[in-house]
N, C-alpha and C positions, 0 to 999 in steps of 0.2 A: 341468523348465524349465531354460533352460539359460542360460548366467552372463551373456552380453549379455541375454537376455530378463528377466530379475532385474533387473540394473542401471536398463535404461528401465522397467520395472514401480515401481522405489522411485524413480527420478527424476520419473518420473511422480505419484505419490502426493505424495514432497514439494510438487511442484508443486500437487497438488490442497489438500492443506493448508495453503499458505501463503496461498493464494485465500482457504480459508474465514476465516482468522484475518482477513485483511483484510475482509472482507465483517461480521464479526463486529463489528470495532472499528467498522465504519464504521454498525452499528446502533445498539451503544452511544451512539455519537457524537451520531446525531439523537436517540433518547430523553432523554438527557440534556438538549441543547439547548431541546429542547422542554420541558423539564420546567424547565428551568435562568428560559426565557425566560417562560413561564407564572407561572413564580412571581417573576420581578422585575416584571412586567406585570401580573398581572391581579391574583395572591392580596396581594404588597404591599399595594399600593392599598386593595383591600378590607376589609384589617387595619389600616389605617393605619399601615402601617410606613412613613413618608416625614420623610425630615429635610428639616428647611428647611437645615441643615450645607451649602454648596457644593461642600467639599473632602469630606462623604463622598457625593455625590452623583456627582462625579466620578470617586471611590474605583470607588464601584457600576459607573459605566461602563465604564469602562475593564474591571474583572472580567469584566464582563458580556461585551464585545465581544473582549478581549485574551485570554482562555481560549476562546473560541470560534476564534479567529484561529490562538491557536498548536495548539491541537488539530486545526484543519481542517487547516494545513503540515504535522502530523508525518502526519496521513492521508493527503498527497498523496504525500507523499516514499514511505510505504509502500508505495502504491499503484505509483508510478512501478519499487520496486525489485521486488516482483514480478512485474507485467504486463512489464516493460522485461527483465527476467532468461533470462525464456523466449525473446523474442525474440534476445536477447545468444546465449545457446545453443543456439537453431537457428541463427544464423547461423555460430556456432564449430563446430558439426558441418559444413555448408556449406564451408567454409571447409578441413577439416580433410579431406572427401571430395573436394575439388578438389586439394590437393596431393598427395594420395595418388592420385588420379588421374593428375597430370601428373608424378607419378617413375616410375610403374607407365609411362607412357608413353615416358619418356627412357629407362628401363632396355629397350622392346622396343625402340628405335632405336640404342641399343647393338648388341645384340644382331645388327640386320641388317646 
């Protein structure tokens, strides 16, 4: 194999690894949730774990919705910088095959 076909072979593979970790976190994310939200919703209740407390009741909330909130941001933002990264670097290849085109081009119009 030869050293350009290595190169896109492990940029490639990074690429497929960064997918998976994202995909991963993003399983985590709803098990938890689900587990998170089941057990303020239904297993509470059932145990009677409920304060008449307003400020912990509020406490609860805000846990509840504000650890969901900022775990769902840090999963978009991940999301954004993988899926968005690929595109960023085919379009720098793109980019990088057009200039090299257009001096290869000015260098034959030299030439004539």
């Amino acid at each position: 194999m030869e050293l350009q076909e290595y190169q896109r072979y492990e940029r490639a593979k990074k690429t497929v690894n960064r997918q998976k970790a994202f995909y991963r976190h993003l399983v985590v994310y709803v098990l938890v949730m689900i587990a998170l939200f089941v057990t303020r919703y239904y297993v509470f209740p059932k145990i009677g774990f409920y304060y008449e407390d307003q400020g912990f009741q509020d406490w609860l909330f805000w846990n509840t919705y504000g650890l969901a909130g900022v775990w769902l941001l840090a999963i978009a933002i991940q999301g954004i910088v993988v899926f968005k990264s690929r595109s960023v670097s085919q379009w720098e290849q793109r980019k990088i095959q057009e200039l090299l085109e257009k001096e290869e081009t000015t260098q034959q119009q030299k030439w004539k």
